[in-house]
C-alpha positions in Angstrom: 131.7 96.5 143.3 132.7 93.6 145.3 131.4 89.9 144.4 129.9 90.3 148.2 128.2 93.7 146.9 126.8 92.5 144.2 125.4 89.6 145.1 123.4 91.3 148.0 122.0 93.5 144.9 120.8 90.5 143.8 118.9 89.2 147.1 117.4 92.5 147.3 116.3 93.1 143.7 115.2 89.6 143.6 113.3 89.3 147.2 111.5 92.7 145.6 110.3 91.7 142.8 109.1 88.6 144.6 107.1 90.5 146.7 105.6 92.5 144.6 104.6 89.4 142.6 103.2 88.0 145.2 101.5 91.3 146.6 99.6 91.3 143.4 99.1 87.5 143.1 95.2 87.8 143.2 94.9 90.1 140.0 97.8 88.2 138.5 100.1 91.3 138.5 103.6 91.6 138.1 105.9 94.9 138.1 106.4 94.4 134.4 102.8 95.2 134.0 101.8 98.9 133.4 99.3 101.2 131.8 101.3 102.4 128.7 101.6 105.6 130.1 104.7 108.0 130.8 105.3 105.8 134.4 105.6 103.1 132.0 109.1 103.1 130.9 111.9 104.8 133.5 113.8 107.2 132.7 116.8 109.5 133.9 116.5 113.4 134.5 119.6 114.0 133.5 120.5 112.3 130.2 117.1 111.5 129.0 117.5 108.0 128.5 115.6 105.2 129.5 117.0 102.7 131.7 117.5 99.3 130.6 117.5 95.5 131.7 117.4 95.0 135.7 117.4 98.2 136.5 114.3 99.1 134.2 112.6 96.0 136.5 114.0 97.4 139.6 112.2 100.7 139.2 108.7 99.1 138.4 109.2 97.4 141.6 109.6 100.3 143.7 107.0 102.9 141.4 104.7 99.8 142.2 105.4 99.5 145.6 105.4 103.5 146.0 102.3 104.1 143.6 104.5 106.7 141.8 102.5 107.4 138.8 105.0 108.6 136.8 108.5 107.5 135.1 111.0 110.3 135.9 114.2 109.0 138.0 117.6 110.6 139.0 120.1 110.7 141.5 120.4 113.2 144.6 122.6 115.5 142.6 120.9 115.3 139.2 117.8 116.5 141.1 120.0 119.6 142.5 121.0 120.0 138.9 117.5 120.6 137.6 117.3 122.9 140.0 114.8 120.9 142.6 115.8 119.2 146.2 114.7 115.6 146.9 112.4 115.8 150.4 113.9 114.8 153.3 113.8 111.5 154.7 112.8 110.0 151.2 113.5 106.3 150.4 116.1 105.8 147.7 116.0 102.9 144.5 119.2 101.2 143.7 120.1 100.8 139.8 123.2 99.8 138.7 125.9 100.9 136.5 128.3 97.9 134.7 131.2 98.5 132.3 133.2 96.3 131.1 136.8 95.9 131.9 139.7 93.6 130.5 139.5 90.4 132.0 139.6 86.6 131.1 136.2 86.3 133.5 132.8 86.1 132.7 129.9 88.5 133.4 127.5 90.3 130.9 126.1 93.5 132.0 122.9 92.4 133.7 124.8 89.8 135.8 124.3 86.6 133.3 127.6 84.6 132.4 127.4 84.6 128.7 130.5 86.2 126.9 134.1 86.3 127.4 134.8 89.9 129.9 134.8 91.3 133.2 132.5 93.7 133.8 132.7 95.9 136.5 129.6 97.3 138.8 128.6 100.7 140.6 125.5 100.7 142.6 123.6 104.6 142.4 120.6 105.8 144.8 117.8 107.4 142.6 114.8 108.9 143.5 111.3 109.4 141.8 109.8 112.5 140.7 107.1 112.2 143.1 109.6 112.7 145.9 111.6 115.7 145.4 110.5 119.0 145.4 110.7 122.2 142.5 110.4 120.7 139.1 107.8 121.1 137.0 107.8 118.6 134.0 107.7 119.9 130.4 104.4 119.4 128.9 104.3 115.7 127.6 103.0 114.5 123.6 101.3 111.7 123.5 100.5 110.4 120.1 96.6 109.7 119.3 95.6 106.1 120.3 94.9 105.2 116.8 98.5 106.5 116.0 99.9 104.2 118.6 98.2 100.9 117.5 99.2 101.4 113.9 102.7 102.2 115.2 102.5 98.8 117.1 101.3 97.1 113.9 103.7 98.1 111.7 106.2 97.6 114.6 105.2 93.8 114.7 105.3 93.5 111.1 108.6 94.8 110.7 109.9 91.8 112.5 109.0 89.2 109.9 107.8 86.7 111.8 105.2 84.5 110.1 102.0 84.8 111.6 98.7 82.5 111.1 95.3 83.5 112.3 92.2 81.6 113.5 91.7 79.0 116.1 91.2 79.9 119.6 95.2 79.8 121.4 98.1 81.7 121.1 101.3 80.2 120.8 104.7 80.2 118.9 105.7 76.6 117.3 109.3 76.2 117.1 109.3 73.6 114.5 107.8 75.5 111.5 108.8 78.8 113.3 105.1 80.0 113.5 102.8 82.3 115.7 99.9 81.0 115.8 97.0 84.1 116.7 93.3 83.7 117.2 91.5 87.2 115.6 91.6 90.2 116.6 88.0 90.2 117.0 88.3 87.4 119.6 90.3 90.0 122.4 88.7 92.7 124.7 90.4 95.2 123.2 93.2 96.1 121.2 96.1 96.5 123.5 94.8 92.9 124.3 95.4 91.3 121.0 98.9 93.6 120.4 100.2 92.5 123.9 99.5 89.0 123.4 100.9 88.5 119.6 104.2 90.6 120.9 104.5 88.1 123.5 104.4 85.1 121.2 106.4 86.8 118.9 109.0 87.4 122.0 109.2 83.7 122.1 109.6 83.7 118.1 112.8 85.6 118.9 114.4 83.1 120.7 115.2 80.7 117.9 118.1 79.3 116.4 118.2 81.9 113.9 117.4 84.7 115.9 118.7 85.0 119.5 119.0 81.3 120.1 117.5 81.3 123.8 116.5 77.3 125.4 113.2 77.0 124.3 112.8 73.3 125.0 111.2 73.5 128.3 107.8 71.9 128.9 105.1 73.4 130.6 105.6 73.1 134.3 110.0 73.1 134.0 112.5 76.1 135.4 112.9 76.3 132.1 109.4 77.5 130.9 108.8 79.5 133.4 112.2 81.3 133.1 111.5 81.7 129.2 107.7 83.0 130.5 109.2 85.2 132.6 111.5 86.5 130.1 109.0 87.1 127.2 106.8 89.1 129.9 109.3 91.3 131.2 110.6 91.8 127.0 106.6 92.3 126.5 106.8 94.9 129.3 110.0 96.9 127.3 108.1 97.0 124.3 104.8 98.0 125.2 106.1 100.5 127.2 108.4 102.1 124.2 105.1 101.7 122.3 102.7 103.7 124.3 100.8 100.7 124.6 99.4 99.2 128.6 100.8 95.9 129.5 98.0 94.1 130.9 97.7 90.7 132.4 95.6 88.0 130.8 93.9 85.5 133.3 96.0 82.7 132.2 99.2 84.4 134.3 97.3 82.6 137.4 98.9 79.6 136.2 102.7 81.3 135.9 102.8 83.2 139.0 104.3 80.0 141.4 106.3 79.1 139.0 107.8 82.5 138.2 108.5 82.7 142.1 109.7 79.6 142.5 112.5 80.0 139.7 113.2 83.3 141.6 113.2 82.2 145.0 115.4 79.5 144.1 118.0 81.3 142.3 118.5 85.0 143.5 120.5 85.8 139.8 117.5 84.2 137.7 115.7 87.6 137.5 118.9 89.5 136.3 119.3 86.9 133.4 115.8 87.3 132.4 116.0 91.1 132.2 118.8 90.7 130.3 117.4 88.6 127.9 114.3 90.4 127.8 116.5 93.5 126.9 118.7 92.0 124.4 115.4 90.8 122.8 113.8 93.8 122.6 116.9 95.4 121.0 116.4 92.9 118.3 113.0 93.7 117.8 113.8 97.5 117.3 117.0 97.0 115.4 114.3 95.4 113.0 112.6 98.5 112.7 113.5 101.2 109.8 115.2 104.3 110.7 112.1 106.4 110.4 109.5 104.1 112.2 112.0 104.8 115.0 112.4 108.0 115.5 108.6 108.0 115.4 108.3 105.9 118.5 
């Protein structure tokens, strides 16, 4: 993919996103926000797999956008494979495809220059489930709610980051490398309180001895905002894998500028955060024993 190509997959992803930020500005709503059901986390017909990164973001945008209410995504041809036929005159989703080829340039695989390779980019048109016709999806298992929030809580715990409860905020504090949580008792509901510690426990796993993201911003900064943005979009992966909605609190009001402001300014700024997000949240499950794993 040219560098002309790709950086017109960046205005469009990004001017997206951007309005569908904006489109759900009064309920403080952002793609990355879901209902922890099986729309929650994309995935492909063909392989299986979920998608990751930017692309996983791209396809919230447009199941937002669309109202799809579920997660299931493949190209024209892996449709035909599974024996169905995408309608006519339906609206195709771009994800992309980036392996890495030998060269002396930089580009990581979601479009952020960290690393020392070349990687090289293929654009593909997918389509939701909602638009194609003749397939019938296999009967789904969802696990028992109370099997989901003990999954998340053992999930959390694995990742061995101190935790102190009481007081009424949440935060992380990089000096002493400490959540800080009010009680559970103090949240609406449960997916409330596991939401909110994974996001301060996504901040957690940008330190110095973890991922090593800048988290020197003050409130109010490009910086903040792009670590906010980060931390909600990794909150989004997570929850998602989890079973668990994704909900917005009422203190979002105060990111939402900001988020599109960073975005608006820098058409690449939402790739890098995906990125980010997804490299954290392969931290967090790479944290996880074997067996917790393969029950999520």
């Amino acid at each position: 993919m040219a560098a002309q190509d790709r950086a017109d997959i960046y205005t469009r992803v990004t001017a997206e996103i951007i309005a569908a930020i904006e489109q759900g500005a009064g309920e403080w709503r952002a793609p990355w926000f879901h209902n922890g059901t099986s729309a929650a986390r994309p995935t492909n017909i063909s392989s299986g797999k979920c998608y990751r990164g930017i692309n996983t973001v791209a396809l919230w945008v447009a199941a937002m956008a669309a109202g799809y209410g579920d997660g299931l995504w493949g190209t024209y041809r892996q449709w035909q494979d599974a024996g169905s036929q995408v309608r006519k005159g339906e609206r195709s989703t771009t994800v992309v495809l980036w392996k890495q080829v030998a060269s002396s340039e930089t580009a990581d695989d979601d479009g952020d220059d960290e690393g020392h390779r070349r990687m090289f980019a293929r654009a593909f048109s997918v389509f939701n489930v909602a638009q194609v016709d003749g397939y019938e999806r296999p009967p789904m298992e969802t696990l028992p709610e109370t099997e989901r929030l003990a999954h998340a809580e053992a999930f959390i715990a694995n990742l061995g980051i101190k935790t102190v409860f009481g007081g009424s905020e949440a935060y992380y504090l990089p000096s002493s490398d400490t959540v800080f949580m009010p009680d559970f008792t103090a949240f609406r509901d449960p997916a409330s309180f596991y939401g909110v510690l994974l996001h301060e426990c996504g901040h957690a796993s940008g330190s110095k001895k973890r991922l090593d993201r800048d988290l020197s911003g003050r409130f109010g900064s490009a910086a903040y905002a792009a670590e906010e943005c980060c931390v909600e979009i990794l909150s989004g992966f997570v929850l998602a894998d989890l079973g668990i909605a994704h909900h917005p609190r009422p203190d979002h009001a105060a990111y939402v500028a900001s988020w599109t402001k960073v975005l608006k300014d820098d058409s690449r700024a939402i790739f890098t955060a995906a990125n980010k997000a997804q490299q954290a949240a392969d931290w967090m499950h790479a944290q996880q024993p074997a067996r917790h794993e393969q029950a999520a």
